[in-house]
C-alpha positions in Angstrom: -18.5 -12.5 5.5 -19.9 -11.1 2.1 -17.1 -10.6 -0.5 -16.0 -9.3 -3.9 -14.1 -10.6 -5.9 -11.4 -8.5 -8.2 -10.6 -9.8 -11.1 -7.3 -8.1 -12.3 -6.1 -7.6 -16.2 -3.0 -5.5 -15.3 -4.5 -2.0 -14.9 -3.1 0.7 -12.9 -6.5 1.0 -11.0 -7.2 -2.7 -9.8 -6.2 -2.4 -6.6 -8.1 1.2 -6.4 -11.3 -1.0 -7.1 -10.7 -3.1 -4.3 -10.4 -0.2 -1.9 -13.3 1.4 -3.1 -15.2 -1.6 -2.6 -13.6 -1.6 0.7 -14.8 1.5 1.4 -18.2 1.1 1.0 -17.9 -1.6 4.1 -17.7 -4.8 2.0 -14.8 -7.4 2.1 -13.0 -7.6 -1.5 -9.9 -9.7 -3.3 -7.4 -9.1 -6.0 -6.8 -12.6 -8.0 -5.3 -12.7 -11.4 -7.4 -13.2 -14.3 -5.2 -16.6 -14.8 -5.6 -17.6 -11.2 -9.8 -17.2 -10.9 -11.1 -19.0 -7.5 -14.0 -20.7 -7.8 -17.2 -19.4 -6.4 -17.9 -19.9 -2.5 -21.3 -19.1 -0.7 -19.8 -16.2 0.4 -19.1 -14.4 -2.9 -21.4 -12.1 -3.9 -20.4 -10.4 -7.0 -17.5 -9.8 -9.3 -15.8 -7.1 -10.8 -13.4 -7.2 -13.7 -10.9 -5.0 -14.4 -9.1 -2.7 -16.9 -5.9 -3.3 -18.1 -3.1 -1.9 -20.9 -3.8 -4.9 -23.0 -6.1 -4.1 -26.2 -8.7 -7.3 -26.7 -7.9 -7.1 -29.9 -3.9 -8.5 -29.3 -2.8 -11.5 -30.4 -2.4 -12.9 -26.8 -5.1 -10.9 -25.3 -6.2 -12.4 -21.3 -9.4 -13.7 -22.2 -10.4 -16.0 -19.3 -13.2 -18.7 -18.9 -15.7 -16.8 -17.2 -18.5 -19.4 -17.5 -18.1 -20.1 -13.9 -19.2 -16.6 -12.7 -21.3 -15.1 -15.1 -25.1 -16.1 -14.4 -24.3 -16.9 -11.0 -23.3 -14.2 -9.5 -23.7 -10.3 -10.2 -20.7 -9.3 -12.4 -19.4 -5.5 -13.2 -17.0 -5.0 -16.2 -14.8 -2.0 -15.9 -13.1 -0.7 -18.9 -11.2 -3.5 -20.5 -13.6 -6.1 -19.1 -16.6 -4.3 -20.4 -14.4 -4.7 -24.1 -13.8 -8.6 -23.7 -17.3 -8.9 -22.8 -18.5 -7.1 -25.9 -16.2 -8.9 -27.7 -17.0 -12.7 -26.5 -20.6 -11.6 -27.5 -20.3 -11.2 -31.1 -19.8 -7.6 -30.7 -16.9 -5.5 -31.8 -13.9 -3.4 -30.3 -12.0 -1.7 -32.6 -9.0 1.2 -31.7 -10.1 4.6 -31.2 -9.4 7.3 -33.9 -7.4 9.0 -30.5 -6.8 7.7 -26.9 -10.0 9.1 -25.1 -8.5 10.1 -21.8 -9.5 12.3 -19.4 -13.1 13.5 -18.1 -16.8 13.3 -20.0 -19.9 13.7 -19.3 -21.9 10.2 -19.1 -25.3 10.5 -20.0 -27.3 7.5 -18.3 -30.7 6.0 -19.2 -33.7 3.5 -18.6 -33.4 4.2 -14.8 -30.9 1.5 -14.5 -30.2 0.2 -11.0 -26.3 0.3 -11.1 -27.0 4.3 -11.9 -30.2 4.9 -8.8 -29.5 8.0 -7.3 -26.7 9.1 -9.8 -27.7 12.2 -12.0 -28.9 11.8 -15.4 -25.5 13.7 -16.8 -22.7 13.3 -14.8 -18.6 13.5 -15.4 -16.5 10.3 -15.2 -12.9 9.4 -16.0 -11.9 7.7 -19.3 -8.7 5.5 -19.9 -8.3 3.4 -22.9 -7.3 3.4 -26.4 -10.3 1.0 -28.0 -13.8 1.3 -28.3 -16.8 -0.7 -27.9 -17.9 0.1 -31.6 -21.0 -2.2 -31.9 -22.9 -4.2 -28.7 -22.7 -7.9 -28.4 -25.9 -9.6 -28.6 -28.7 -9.4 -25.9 -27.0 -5.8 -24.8 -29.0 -3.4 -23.6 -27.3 0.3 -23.4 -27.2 2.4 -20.3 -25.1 5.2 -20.4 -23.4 7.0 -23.2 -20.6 10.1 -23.7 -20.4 13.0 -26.5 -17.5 10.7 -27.9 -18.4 7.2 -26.1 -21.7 5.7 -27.6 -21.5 2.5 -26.0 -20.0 3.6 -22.9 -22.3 1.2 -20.5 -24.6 -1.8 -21.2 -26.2 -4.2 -19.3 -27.1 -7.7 -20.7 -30.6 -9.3 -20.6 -30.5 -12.8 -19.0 -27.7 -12.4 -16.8 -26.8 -10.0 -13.7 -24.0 -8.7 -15.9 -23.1 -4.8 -16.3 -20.5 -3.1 -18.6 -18.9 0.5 -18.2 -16.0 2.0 -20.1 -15.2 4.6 -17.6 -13.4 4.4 -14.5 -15.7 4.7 -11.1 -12.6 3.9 -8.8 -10.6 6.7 -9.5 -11.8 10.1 -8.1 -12.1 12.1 -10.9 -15.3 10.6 -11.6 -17.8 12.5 -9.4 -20.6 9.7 -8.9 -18.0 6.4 -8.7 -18.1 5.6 -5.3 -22.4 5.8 -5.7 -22.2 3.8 -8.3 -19.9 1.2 -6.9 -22.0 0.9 -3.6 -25.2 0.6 -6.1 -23.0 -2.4 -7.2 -22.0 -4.0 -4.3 -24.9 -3.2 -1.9 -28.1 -3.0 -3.7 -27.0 -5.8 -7.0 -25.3 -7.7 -4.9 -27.1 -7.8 -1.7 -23.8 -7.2 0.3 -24.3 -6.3 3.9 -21.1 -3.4 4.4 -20.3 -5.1 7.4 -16.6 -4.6 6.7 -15.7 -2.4 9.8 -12.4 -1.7 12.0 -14.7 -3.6 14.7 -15.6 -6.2 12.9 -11.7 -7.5 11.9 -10.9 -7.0 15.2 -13.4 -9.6 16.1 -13.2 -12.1 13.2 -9.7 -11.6 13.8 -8.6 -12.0 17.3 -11.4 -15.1 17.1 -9.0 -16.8 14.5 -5.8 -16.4 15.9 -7.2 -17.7 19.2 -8.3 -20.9 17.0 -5.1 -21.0 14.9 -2.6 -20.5 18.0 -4.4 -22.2 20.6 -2.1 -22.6 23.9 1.0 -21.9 21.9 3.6 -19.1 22.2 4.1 -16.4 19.5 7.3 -14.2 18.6 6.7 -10.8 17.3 9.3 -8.4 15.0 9.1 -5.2 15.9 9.8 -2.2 13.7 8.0 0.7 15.8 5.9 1.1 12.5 2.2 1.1 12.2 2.2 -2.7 10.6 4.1 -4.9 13.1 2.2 -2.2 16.2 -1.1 -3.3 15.0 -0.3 -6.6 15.0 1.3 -6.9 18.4 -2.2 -5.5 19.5 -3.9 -8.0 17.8 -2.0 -10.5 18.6 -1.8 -9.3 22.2 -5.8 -9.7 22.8 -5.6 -13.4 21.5 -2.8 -14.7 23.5 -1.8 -11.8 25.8 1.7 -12.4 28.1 2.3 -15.9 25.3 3.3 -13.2 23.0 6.7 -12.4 22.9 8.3 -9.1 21.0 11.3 -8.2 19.6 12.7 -4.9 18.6 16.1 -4.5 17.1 18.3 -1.0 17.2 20.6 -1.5 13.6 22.0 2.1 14.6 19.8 3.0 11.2 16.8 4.3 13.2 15.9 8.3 13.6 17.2 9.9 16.7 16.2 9.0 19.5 13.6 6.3 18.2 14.9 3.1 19.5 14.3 4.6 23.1 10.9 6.3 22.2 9.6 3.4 20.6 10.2 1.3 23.5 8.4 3.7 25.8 5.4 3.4 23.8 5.0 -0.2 23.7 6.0 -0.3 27.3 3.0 1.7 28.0 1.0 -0.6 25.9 1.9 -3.1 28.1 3.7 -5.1 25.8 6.6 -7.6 26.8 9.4 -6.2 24.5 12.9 -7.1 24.1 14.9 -4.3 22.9 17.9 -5.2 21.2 21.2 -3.0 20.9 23.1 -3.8 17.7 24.2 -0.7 16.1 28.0 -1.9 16.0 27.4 -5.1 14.1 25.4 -3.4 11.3 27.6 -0.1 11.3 30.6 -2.7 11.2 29.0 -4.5 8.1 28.4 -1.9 6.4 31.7 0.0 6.3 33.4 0.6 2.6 29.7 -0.6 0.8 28.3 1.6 -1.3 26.2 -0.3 -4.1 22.5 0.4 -2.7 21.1 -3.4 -2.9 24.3 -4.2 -1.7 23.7 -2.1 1.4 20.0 -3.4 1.6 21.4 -7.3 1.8 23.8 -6.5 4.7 21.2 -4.8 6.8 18.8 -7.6 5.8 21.2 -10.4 6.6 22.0 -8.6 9.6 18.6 -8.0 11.1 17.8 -12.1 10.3 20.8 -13.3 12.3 20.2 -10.6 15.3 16.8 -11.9 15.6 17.8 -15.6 14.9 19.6 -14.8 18.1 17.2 -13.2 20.1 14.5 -15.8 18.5 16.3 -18.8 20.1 15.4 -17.7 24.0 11.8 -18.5 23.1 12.2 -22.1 22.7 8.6 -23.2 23.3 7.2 -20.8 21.2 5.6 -22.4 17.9 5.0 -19.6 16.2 6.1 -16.4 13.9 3.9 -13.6 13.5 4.9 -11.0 10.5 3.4 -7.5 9.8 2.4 -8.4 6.4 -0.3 -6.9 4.6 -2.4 -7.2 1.4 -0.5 -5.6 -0.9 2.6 -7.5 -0.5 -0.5 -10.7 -0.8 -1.2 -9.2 -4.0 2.0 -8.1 -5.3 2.8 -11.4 -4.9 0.7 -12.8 -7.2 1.3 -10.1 -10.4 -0.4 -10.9 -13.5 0.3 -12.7 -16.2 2.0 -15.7 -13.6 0.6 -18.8 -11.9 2.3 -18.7 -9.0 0.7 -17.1 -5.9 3.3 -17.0 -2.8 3.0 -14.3 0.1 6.1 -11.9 0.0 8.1 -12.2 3.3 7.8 -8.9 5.3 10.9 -7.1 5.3 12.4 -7.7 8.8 12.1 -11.4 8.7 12.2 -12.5 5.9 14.6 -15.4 5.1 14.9 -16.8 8.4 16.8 -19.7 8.9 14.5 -23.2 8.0 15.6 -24.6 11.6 13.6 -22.3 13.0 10.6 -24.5 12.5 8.2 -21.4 13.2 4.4 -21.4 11.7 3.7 -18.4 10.4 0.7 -16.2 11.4 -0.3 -12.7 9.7 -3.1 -11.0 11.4 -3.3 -8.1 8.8 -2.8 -10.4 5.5 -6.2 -8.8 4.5 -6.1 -5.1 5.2 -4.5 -2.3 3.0 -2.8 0.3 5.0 -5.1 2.8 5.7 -7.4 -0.3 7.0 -4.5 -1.1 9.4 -4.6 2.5 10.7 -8.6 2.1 11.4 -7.6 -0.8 13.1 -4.9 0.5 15.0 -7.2 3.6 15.9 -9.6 1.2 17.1 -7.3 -1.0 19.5 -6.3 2.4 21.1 -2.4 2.3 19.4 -0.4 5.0 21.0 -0.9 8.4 18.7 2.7 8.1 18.3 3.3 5.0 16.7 -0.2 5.1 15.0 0.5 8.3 13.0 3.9 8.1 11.9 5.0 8.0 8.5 6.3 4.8 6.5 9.7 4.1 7.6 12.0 2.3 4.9 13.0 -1.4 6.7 16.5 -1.1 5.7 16.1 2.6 8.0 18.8 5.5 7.5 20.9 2.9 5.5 19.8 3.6 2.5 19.1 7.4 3.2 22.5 7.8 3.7 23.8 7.9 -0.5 27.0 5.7 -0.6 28.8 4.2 1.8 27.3 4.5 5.3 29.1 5.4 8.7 28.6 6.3 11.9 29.2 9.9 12.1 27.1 10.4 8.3 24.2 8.5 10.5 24.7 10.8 13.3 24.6 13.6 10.9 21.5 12.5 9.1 19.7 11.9 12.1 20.4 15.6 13.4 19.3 17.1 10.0 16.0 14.8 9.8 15.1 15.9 13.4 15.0 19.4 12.2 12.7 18.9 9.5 10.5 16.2 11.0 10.1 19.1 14.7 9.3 21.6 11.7 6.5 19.8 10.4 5.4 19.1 13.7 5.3 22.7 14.5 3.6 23.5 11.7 0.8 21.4 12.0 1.8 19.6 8.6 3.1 16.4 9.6 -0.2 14.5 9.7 -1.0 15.9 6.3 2.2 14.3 4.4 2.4 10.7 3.7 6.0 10.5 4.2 9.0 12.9 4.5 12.8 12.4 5.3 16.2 14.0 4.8 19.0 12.2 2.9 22.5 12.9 3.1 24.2 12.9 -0.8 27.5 11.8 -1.4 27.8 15.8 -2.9 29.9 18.5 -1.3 29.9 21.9 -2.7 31.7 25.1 -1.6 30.2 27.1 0.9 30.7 30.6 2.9 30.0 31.0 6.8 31.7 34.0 8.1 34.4 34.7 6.7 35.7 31.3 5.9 35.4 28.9 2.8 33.8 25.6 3.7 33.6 22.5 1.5 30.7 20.4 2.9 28.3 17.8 2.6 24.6 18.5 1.1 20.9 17.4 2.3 18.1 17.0 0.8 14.7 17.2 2.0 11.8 14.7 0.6 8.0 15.2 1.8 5.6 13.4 -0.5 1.5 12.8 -0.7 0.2 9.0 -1.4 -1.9 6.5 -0.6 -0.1 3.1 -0.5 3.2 4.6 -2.1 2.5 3.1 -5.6 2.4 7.1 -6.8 3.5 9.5 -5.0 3.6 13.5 -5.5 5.6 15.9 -3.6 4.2 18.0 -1.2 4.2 21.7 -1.7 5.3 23.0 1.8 5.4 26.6 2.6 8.4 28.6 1.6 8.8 29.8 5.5 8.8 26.2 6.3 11.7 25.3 4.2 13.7 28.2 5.1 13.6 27.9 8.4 14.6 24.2 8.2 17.4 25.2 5.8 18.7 27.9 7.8 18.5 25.8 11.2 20.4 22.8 9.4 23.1 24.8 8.0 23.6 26.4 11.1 23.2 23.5 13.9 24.5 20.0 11.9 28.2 20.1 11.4 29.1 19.2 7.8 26.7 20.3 6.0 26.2 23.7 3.8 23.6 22.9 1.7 19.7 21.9 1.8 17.4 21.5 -1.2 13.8 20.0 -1.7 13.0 17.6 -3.5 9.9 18.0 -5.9 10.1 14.9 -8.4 6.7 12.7 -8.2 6.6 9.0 -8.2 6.5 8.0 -11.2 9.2 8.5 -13.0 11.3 9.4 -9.6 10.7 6.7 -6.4 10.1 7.9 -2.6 13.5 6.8 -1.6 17.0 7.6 -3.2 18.6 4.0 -3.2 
């Protein structure tokens, strides 16, 4: 399989590279610049990244790259095109202001990482220095009204240097001139399809698992689904699921999601435990506090339920590649895989091998996946779920008739976008119930209740995250049907803070 490798310097956009590459059907990784790989046949090119770091800084990453360049293709975005220039002889020095925001790149001598891309064309800027004066053997490609050096190639060597951004959208031609990159540079194939995993995939679990048994987590998300799937075409009835009911689900889910994975013919044990975690919980109110209960709890449930199984040799968990890279951040050595949230920390007794089907997908990959296996609409389509469930949507401590409430006021608005045909178009919505009462009128009597608030955000991955604008009606009608059908509760506002400063979730 051809590949890319992403070589990361801290910036924002890295893992945006990677799914553009992605994108243009070709296999890519994230390492750290401190943690480089060494080449393997199947490594076709290299990109380096941008990052906040000036090359100029005292402790500046500034990496061996003698093991890449001149042997394979290598594209320096931003930062890297700087420490390029700079290990060359040439200089970087700090802009007179941060040049930020669009230009217009005007490209020349026909270069290949520009064929098909027009001679003027706007791209994104992000950094603070400037490449003042081109290191030696440089050849210029592409400049800005305010950029003179703002891409370079250099003679001898496969190597290419921009200062823009081609990841991000804003610039018009980036995904053309990333496949020019990847595809025509570096000879890739953009093979990378749904398909293709699928293949690769089941192929390799077949191979790892052989005749043993497998033990599944469910969460009714999209993540663990997939993988059942997956997992399911390798080893079929040897895999064993599990799905556990902490009381913390939406209404009605625990039964829904059971239906669907019944009719996906999955073997499923569905696990009632809404007493235990509601009991835990009672008189907490510090949020990680909270989070550790319902973490603890779901690890000993499943322990539990784990134990029937005991010829099975294996553990599979829904992770996927940005908790792989997230583990690895930059700037440290060590590169361990983040535990997917329902299992992690199981007990060492348990002497499972671990198995992650979807280690290399982001999580619209997963989707394509999912779409491809056939996943039930239901399960395939619905929005990020927080692990830790209503728990932490509930602000304070948590209790069985606040849940009950939640889940009555997050039905409302969930049917609303449903009925509006919006659902599919956010990322992610919810109600929360706030630890806020506020006086009230309905009839002619004074009330002193409990407010909601409504969340509905766009993103990708949920690194950002901007809230939606939904339509006026929408939100009155939500706010007029809560007030009026959920006991306890006389207020509903939305929630239009973006991500950052402000995160998805409340606690």
């Amino acid at each position: 399989m051809d590949k890319i490798l992403v070589i990361d310097f801290g910036s924002q956009y890295t893992r945006l590279i990677a799914r553009r590459v992605r994108e243009a059907g070709v296999y890519s990784e994230v390492h750290p610049f401190n943690h480089i790989p060494a080449l393997t046949e199947e490594v076709r090119g290299v990109i380096l990244s941008g990052s906040p770091a000036s090359v100029n800084d005292k402790d500046a990453p500034s990496p061996d790259l003698s093991g890449i360049r001149g042997h394979v293709p290598v594209l320096a975005i931003c930062y890297g095109a700087q420490l390029l220039a700079k290990l060359g002889g040439g200089e970087v020095a700090g802009a007179p202001s941060r040049e930020y925001g669009r230009a217009i790149l005007h490209t020349e001598n026909n270069d290949p990482l520009f064929d098909g891309v027009p001679k003027s064309t706007t791209v994104w800027m992000s950094h603070g220095d400037s490449i003042v004066r081109l290191p030696a053997g440089a050849r210029l490609i592409g400049s800005t009204d305010d950029v003179s050096n703002a891409a370079f190639r250099l003679d001898g060597e496969s190597t290419w240097a921009i200062q823009f951004h081609p990841e991000v959208h804003h610039t018009d031609q980036g995904p053309r001139i990333l496949s020019n990159f990847v595809k025509n540079i570096c000879r890739c194939s953009g093979e990378w399809t749904p398909a293709s995993f699928i293949d690769s995939t089941v192929t390799s679990l077949k191979e790892t698992i052989g005749y043993g048994e497998v033990i599944l987590g469910l969460s009714g998300g999209v993540d663990s689904s997939v993988a059942a799937l997956l997992l399911q075409k390798a080893v079929g009835e040897r895999l064993h699921c599990i799905f556990v009911d902490s009381g913390l689900l939406r209404k009605n889910e625990f039964d829904e999601v059971l239906a669907s994975y019944g009719g996906m013919g999955l073997q499923v044990e569905g696990i009632r435990a809404a007493d235990r975690f509601l009991g835990d919980l009672r008189g907490v109110t510090d949020p990680e506090a909270k989070r550790k209960i319902i973490g603890r709890d779901y690890v000993e449930v499943f322990y539990e339920a784990a134990r029937k199984y005991g010829n099975a040799r294996f553990l599979a968990q829904g992770t996927i590649y940005p908790d792989v890279i997230e583990s690895a951040p930059v700037g440290t050595q060590a590169v361990t895989i983040k535990s997917h949230h329902n299992v992690g920390g199981l007990p060492k007794d348990l002497h499972f091998e671990i198995v992650e089907p979807l280690r290399l997908l982001f999580k619209d990959e997963v989707r394509k996946v999912g779409k491809a296996l056939g996943l039930d609409p239901a399960i395939l389509n619905r929005h990020p779920f927080p692990g830790p469930g209503l728990g932490i949507r509930v602000l304070g401590e948590v209790t069985p008739d606040k849940v009950r409430t939640l889940q009555e006021a997050d039905a409302i608005f969930i049917s609303a976008l449903r009925q509006y045909g919006l659902y599919d178009e956010v990322w992610q919505a919810g109600a929360m119930l706030l630890p806020v009462k506020s006086v009230g009128v309905m009839g002619d009597e004074r009330t002193y209740e409990s407010t909601v608030a409504l969340r509905a955000v766009h993103s990708v991955d949920g690194m950002t995250a901007d809230w939606v604008h939904l339509p006026y009606e929408l939100l009155a009608e939500v706010s007029s049907e809560i007030i009026n059908k959920v006991r306890g509760v006389n207020r509903v506002v939305y929630d239009i803070s973006s991500k950052p400063p402000s995160t998805i979730e409340w606690e």
